[in-house]
NUFIMI-681403 format. One record per residue (C-alpha): residue in three letters; residue number from 1; y, z, x. Coordinates in Angstrom, 1 decimal, padded with zeros to 4 digits. Layout:
<rs>
r type=ALA seq=NUM Y=Y Z=Z X=X
...
</rs>
This chain:
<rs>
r type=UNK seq=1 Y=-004.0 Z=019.4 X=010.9
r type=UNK seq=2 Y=-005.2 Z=022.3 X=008.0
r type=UNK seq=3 Y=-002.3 Z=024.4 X=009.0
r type=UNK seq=4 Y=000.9 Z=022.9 X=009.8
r type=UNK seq=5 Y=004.1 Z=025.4 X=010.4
r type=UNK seq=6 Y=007.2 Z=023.4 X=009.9
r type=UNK seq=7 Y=010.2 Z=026.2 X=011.7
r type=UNK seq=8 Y=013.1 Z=023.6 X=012.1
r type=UNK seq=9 Y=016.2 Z=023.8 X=010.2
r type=UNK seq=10 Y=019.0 Z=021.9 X=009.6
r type=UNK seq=11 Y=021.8 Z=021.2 X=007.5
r type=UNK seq=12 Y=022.3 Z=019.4 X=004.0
r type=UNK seq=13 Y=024.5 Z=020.3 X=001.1
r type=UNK seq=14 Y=027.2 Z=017.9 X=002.4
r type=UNK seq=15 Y=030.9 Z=019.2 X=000.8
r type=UNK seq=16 Y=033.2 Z=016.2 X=000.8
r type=UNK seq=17 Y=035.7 Z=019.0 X=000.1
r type=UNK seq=18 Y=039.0 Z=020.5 X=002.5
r type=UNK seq=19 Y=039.4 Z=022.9 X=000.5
r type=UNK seq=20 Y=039.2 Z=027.1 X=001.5
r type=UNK seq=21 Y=036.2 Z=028.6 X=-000.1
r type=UNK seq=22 Y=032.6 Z=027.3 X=000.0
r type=UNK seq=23 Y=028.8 Z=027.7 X=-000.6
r type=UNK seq=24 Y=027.1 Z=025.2 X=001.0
r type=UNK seq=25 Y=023.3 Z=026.5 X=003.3
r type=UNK seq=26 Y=023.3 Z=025.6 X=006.3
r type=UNK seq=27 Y=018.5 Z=025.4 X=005.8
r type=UNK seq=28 Y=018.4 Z=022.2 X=004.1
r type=UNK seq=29 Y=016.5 Z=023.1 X=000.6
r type=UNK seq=30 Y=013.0 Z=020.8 X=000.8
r type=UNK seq=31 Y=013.1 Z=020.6 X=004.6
r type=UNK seq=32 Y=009.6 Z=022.9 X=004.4
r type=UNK seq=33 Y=007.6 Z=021.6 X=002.0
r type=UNK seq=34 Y=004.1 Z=019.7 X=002.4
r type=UNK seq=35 Y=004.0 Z=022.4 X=005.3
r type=UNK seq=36 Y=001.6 Z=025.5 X=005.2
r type=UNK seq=37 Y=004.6 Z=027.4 X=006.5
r type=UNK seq=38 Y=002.2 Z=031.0 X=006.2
r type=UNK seq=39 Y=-000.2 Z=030.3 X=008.1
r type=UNK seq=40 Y=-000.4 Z=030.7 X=012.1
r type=UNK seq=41 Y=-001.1 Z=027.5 X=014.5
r type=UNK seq=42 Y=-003.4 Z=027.3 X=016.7
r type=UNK seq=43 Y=-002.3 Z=027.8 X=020.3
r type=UNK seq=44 Y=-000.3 Z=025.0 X=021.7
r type=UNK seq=45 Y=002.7 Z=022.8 X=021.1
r type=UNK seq=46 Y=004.0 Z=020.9 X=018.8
r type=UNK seq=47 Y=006.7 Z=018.1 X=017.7
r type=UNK seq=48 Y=008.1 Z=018.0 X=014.1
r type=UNK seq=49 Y=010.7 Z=015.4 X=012.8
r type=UNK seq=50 Y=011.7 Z=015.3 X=009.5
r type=UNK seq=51 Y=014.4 Z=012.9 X=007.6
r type=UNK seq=52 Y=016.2 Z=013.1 X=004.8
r type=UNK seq=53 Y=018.3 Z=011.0 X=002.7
r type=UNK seq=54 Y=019.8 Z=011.7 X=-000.6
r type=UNK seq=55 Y=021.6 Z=009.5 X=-002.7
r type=UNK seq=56 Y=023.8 Z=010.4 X=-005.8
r type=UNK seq=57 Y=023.8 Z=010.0 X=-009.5
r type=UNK seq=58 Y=027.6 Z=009.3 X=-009.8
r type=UNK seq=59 Y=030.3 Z=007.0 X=-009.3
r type=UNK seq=60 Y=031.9 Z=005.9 X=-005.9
r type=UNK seq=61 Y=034.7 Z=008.0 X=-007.0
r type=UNK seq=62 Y=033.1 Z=011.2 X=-007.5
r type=UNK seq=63 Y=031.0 Z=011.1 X=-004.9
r type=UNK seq=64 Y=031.8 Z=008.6 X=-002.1
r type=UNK seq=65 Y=029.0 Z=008.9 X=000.6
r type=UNK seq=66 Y=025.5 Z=009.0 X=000.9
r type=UNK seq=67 Y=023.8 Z=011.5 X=003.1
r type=UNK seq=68 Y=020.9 Z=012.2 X=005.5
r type=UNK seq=69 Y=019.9 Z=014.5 X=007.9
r type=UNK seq=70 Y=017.0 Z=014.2 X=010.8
r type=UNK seq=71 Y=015.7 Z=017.4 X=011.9
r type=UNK seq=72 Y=013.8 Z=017.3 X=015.2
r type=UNK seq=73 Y=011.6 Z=020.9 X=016.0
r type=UNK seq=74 Y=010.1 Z=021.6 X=018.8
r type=UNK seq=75 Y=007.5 Z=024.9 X=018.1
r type=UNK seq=76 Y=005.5 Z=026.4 X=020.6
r type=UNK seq=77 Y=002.4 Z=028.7 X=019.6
r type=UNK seq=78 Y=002.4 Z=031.2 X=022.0
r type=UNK seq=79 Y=-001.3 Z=032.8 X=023.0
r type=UNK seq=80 Y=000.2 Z=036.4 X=021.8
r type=UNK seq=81 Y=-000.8 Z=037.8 X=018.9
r type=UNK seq=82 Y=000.7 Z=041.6 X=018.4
r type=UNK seq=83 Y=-000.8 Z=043.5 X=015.5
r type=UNK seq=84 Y=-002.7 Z=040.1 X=014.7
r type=UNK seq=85 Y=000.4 Z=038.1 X=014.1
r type=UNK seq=86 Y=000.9 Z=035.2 X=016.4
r type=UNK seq=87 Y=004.0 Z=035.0 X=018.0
r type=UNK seq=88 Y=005.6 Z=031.2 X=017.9
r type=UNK seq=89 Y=009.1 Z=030.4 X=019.4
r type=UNK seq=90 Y=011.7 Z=027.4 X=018.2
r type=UNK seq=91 Y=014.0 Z=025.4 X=018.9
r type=UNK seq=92 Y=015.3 Z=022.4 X=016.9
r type=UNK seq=93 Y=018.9 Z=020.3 X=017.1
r type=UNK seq=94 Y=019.6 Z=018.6 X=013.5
r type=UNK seq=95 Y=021.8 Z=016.2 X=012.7
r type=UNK seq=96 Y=024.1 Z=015.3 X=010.1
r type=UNK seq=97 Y=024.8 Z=011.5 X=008.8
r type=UNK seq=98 Y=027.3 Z=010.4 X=006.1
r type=UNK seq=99 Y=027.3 Z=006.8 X=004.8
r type=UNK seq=100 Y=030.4 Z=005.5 X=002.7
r type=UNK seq=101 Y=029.2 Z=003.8 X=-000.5
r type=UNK seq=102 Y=032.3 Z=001.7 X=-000.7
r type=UNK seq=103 Y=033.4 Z=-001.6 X=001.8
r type=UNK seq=104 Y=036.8 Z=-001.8 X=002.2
r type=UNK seq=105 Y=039.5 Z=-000.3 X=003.7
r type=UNK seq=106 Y=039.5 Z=002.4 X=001.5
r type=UNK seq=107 Y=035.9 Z=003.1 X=001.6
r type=UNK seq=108 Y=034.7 Z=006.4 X=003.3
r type=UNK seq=109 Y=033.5 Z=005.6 X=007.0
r type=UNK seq=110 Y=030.4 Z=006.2 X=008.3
r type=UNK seq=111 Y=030.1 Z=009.6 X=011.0
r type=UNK seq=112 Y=027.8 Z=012.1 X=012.4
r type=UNK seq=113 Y=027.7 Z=015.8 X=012.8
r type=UNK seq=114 Y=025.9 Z=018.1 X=015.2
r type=UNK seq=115 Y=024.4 Z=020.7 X=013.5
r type=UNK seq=116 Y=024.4 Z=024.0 X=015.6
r type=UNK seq=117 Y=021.2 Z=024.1 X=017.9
r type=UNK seq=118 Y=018.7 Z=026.6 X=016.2
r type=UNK seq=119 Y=016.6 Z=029.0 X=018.2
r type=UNK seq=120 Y=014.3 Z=031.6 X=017.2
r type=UNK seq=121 Y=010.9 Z=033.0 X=016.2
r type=UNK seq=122 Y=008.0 Z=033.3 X=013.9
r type=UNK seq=123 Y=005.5 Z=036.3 X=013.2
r type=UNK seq=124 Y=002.3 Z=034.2 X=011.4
r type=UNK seq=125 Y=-000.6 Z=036.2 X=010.4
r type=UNK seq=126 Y=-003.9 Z=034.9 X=009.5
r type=UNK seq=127 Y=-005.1 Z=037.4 X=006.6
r type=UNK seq=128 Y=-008.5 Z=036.2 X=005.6
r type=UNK seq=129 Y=-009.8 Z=034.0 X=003.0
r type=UNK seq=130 Y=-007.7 Z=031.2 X=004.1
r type=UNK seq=131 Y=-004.4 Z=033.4 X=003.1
r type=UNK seq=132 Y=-001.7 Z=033.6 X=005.7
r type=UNK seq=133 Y=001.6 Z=035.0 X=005.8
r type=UNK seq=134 Y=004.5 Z=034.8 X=008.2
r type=UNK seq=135 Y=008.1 Z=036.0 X=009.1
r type=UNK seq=136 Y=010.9 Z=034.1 X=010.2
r type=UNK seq=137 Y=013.9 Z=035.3 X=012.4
r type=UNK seq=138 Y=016.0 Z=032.5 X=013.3
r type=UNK seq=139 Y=020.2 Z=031.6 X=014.4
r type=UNK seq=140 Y=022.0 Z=028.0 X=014.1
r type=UNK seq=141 Y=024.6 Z=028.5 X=017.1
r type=UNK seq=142 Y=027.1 Z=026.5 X=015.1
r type=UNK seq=143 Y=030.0 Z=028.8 X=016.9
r type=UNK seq=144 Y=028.5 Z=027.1 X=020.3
r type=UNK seq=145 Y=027.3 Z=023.8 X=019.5
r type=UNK seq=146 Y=027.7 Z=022.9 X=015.9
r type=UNK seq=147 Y=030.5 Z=020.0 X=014.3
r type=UNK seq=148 Y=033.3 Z=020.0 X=011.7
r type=UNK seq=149 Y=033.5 Z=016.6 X=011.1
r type=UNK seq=150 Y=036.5 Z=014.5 X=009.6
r type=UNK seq=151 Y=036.2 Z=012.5 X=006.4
r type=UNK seq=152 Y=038.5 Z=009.1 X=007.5
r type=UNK seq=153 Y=038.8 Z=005.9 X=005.7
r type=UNK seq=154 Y=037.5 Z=002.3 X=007.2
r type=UNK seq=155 Y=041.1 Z=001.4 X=007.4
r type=UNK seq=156 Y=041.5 Z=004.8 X=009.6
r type=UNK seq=157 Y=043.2 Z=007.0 X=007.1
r type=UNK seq=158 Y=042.0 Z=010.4 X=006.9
r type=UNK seq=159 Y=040.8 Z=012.2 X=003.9
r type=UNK seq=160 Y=039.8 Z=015.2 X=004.6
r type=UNK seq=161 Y=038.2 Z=018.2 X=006.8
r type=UNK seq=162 Y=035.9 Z=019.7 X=007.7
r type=UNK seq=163 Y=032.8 Z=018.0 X=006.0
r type=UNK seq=164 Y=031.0 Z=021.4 X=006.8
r type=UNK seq=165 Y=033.0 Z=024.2 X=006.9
r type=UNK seq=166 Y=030.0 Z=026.4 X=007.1
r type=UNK seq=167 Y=029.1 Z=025.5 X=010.4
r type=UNK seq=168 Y=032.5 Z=027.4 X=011.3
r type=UNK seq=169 Y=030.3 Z=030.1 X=011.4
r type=UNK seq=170 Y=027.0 Z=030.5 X=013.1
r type=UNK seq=171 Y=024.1 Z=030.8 X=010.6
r type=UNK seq=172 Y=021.7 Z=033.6 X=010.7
r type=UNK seq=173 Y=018.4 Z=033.1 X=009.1
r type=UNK seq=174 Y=015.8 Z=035.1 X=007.7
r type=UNK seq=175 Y=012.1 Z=033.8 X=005.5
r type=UNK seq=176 Y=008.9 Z=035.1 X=004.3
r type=UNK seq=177 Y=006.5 Z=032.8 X=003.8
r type=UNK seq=178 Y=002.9 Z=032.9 X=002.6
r type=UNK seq=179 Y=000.0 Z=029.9 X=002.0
r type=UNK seq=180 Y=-003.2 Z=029.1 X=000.8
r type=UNK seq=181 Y=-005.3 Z=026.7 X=003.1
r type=UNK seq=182 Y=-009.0 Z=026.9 X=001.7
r type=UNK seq=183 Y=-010.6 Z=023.9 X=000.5
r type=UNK seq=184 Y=-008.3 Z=021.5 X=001.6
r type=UNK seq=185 Y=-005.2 Z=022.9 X=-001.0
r type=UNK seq=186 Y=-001.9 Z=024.0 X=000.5
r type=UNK seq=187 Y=-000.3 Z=026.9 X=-001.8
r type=UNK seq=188 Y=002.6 Z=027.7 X=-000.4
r type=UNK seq=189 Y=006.0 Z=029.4 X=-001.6
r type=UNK seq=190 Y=008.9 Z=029.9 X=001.4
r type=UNK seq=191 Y=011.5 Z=031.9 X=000.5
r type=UNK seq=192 Y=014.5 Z=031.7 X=003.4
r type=UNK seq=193 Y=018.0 Z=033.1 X=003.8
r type=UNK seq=194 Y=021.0 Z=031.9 X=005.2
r type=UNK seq=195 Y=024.0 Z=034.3 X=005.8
r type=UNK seq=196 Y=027.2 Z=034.1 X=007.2
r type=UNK seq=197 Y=030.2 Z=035.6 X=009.5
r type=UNK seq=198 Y=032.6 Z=035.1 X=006.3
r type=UNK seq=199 Y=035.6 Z=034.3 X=006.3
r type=UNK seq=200 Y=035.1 Z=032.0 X=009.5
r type=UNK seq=201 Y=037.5 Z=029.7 X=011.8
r type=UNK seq=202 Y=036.5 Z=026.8 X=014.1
r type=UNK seq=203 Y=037.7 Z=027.3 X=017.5
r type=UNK seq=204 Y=040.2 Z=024.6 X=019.4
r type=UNK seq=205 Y=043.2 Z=023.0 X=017.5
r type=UNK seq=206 Y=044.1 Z=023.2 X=013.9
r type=UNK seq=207 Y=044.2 Z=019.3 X=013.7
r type=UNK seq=208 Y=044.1 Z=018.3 X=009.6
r type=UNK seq=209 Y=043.8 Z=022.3 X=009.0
r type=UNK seq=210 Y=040.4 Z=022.1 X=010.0
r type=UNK seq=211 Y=040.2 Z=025.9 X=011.8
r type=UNK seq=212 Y=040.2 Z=027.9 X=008.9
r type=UNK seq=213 Y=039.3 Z=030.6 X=007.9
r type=UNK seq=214 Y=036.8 Z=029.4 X=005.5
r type=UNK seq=215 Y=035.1 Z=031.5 X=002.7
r type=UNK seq=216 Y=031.3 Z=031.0 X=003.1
r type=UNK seq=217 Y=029.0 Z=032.6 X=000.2
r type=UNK seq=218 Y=025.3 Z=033.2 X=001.6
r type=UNK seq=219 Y=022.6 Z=031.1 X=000.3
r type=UNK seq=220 Y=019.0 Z=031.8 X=-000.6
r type=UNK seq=221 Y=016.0 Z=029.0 X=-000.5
r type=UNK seq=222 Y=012.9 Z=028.2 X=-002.4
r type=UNK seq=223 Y=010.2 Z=025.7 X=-001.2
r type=UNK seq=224 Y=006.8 Z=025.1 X=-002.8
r type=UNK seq=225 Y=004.3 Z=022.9 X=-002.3
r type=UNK seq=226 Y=000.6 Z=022.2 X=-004.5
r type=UNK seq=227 Y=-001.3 Z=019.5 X=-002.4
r type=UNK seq=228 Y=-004.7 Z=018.7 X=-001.5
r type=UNK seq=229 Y=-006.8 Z=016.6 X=001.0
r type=UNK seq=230 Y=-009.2 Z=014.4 X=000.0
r type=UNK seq=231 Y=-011.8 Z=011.9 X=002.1
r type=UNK seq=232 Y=-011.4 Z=008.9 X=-000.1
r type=UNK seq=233 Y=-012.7 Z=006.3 X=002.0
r type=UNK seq=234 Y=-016.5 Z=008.9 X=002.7
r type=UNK seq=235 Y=-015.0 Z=009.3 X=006.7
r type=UNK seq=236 Y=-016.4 Z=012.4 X=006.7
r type=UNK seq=237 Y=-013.2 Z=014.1 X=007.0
r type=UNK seq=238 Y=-010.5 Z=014.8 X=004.6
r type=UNK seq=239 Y=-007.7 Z=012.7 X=005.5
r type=UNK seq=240 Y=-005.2 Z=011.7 X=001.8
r type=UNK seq=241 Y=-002.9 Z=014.4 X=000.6
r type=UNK seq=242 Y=-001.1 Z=014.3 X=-002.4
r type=UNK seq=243 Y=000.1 Z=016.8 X=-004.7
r type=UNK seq=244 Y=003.8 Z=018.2 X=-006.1
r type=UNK seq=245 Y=006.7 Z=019.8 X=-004.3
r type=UNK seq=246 Y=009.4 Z=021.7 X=-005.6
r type=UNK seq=247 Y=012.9 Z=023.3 X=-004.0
r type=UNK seq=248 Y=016.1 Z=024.6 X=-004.5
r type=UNK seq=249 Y=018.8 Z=026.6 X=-003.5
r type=UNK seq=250 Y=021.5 Z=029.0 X=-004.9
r type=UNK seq=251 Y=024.5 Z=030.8 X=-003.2
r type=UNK seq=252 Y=024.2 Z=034.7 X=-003.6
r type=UNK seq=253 Y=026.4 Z=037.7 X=-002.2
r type=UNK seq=254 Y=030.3 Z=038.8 X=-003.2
r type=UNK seq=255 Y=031.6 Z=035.5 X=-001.9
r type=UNK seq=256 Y=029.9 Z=033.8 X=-004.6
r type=UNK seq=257 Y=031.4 Z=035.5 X=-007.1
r type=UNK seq=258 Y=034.7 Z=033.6 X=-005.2
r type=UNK seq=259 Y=033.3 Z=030.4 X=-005.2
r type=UNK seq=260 Y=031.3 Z=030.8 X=-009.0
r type=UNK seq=261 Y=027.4 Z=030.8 X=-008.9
r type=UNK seq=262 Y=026.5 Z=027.0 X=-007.4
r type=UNK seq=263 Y=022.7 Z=025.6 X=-007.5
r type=UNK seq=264 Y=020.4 Z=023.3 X=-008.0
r type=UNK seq=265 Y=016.7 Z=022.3 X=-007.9
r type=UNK seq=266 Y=014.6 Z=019.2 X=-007.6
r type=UNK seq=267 Y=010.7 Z=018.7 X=-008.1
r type=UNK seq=268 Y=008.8 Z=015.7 X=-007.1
r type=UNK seq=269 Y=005.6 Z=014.3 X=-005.1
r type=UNK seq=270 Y=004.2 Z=013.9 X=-002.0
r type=UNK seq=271 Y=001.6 Z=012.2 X=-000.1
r type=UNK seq=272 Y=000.6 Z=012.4 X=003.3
r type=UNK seq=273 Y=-002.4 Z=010.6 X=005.7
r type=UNK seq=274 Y=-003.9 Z=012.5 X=008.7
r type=UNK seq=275 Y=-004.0 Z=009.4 X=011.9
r type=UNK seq=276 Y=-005.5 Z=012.0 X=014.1
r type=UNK seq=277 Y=-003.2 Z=012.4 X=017.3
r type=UNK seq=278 Y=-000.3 Z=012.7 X=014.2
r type=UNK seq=279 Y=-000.3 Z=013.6 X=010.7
r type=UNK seq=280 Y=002.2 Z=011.5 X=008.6
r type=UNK seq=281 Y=003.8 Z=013.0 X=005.3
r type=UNK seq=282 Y=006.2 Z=011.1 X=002.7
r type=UNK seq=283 Y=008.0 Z=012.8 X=-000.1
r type=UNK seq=284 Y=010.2 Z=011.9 X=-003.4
r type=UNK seq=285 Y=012.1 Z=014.7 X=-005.3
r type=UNK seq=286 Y=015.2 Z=014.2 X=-007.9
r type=UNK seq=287 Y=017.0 Z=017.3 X=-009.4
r type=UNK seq=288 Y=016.2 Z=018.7 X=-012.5
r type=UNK seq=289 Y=018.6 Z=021.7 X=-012.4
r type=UNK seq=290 Y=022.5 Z=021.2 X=-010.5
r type=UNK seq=291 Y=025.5 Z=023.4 X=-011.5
r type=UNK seq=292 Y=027.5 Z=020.2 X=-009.3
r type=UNK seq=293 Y=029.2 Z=018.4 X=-011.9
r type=UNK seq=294 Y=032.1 Z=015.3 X=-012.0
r type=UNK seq=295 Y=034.4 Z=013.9 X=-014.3
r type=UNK seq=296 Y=033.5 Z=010.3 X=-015.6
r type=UNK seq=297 Y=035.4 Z=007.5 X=-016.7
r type=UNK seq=298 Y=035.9 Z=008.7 X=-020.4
r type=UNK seq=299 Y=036.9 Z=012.4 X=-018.9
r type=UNK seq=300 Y=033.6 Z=013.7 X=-019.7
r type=UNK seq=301 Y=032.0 Z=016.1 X=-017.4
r type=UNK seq=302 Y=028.6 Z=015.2 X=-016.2
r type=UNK seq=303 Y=026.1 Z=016.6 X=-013.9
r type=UNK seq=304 Y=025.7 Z=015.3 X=-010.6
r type=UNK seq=305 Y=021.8 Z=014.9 X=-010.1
r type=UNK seq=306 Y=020.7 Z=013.6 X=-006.3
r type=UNK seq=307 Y=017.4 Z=011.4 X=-005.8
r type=UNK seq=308 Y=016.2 Z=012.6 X=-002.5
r type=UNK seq=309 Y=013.0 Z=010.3 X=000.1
r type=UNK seq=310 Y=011.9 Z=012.4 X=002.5
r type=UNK seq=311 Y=009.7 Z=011.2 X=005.7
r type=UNK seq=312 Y=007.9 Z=013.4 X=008.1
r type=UNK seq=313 Y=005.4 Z=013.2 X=011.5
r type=UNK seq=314 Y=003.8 Z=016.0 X=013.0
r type=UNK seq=315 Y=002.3 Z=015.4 X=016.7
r type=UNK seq=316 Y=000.5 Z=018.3 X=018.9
r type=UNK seq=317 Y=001.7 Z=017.8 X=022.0
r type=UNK seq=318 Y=-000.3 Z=020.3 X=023.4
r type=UNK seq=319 Y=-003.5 Z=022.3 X=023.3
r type=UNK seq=320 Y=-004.8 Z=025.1 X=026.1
r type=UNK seq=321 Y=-008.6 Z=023.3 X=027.3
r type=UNK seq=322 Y=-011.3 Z=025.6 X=025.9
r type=UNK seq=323 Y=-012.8 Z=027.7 X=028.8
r type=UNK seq=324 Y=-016.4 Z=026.4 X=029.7
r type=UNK seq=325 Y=-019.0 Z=028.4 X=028.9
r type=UNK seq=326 Y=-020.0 Z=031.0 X=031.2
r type=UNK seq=327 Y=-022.7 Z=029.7 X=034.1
r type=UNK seq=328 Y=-026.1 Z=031.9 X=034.4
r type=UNK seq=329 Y=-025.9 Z=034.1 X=037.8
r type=UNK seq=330 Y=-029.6 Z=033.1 X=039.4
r type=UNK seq=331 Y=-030.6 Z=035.4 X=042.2
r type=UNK seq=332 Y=-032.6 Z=034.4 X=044.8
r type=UNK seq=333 Y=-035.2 Z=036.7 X=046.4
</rs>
């Protein structure tokens, strides 16, 4: 596919914290790139999953679980285009998965987390010159739908909650996106925001003080992507992609002046193969840049750097069958 428009959202930016005030996104930063996220589909449907699984740079004690996160999207092109833009409706369901790094009884136990289901819409217009740009309106209905989760030990003993205090609220979502698609390259920078209901409470019991209220700062996304197709085997049809990727977030708004400015961003590579009923992508990124630090064995304070993999397939599911072409009306005399 030239123009692939990844719309799911999820949730990443795991806080193994219980305590009141946090700055977590709710988008996971990198879950667009390798996607021409500006440019409009063609009419039909399609299916996007994408995984994630990030491992820390620190000790067991500093930060006791890995994490991953599979994002399933379900987009639908719609055949109306108002003003020229293409209208294209979304829904995806992510999920959250923590893995204790530690045996033991005292090792952190494995658990899952619904993320809120997301629903909204995008507004892609094709511009010309293989330039697109597109508009994103989206909610995570975390109030309905979306997980706490509870931090326990393998022995049963619990350590903490919530896991993700932001979902306490639902997440409201805003992007601009634009892309480059000619020759086979896919420029693309995605900026998206997430913003809160702050401070926020999780409905039901207050079991382990995990109702709230919560302080939530908003967070603002970067994605880019530099890749390019090539036919390196002469089929006559540009199927390798490879190229860099880049991504990050930062929590913005008064509440971060609460919480203190948090961030981080990674770069890395990707690579991807078109198989022709699916297009397969694969990507690597490590942080370069992360205001999350951790105290190491000689009391020194360190920066916690993650080493993300990333997988992703695209599959059309469905295309309207071109109209045949009009039959000559013979008359007979």
């Amino acid at each position: 596919m030239k123009n692939i428009l990844a719309v799911g959202a999820a949730a990443l930016s795991l806080g193994m914290m219980a305590t009141g005030v946090f700055a977590q996104s709710t988008t996971v930063p990198g879950e667009q790139v390798g996607l021409a996220v500006g440019a409009p589909l063609p009419e039909g449907v399609y299916a996007i999953n994408t995984f994630v699984y990030r491992s820390p740079d620190a000790p067991v004690v500093a930060s006791p679980v890995d994490v991953a996160v599979n994002v399933p999207v379900l987009v639908w092109a719609t055949p109306f285009v108002p003003l020229g833009g293409r209208v294209e409706l979304i829904v995806a369901a992510p999920t959250v998965m923590a893995f204790g790094r530690n045996g033991g009884p005292n090792g952190i136990r494995d658990l899952t987390i619904n993320v809120g289901t997301l629903v909204g819409g995008i507004w892609a217009f094709d511009l010309g010159g293989n330039f697109g740009v597109s508009f994103l309106g989206a909610v995570h209905l975390n109030e309905l739908d979306g997980g706490r989760g509870v931090l326990t030990t393998n022995g049963g003993a619990f350590v903490g909650a919530p896991v993700l205090a932001q979902l306490a609220s639902n997440t409201y979502r805003a992007g601009i996106a634009a892309s480059y698609t000619g020759d086979g390259y896919n420029l693309t920078a995605n900026l998206t925001g997430n913003f809160y209901d702050s401070p926020a409470t999780f409905g039901g019991n207050n079991t382990f003080g995990t109702r709230g209220p919560f302080v939530i700062a908003d967070a603002l996304l970067l994605d880019l992507t530099a890749t390019k197709k090539f036919d390196l085997f002469n089929e006559g049809k540009a199927k390798f992609e490879f190229g860099a990727i880049g991504y990050g977030a930062v929590n913005v708004g008064s509440n971060a002046n609460i919480v203190g400015r948090q961030g981080r961003f990674a770069l890395g590579a990707l690579v991807g193969y078109d198989f022709g009923p699916f297009t397969a992508q694969a990507y690597v990124a490590r942080d370069v840049v992360s205001q999350a630090n951790y105290i190491d064995a000689v009391g020194r304070q360190r920066e916690l750097d993650n080493t993300e993999g990333w997988v992703r397939l695209v599959v059309p599911l469905y295309s309207p069958t071109p109209a045949p072409a009009p039959t000559a009306i013979v008359s007979k005399y």
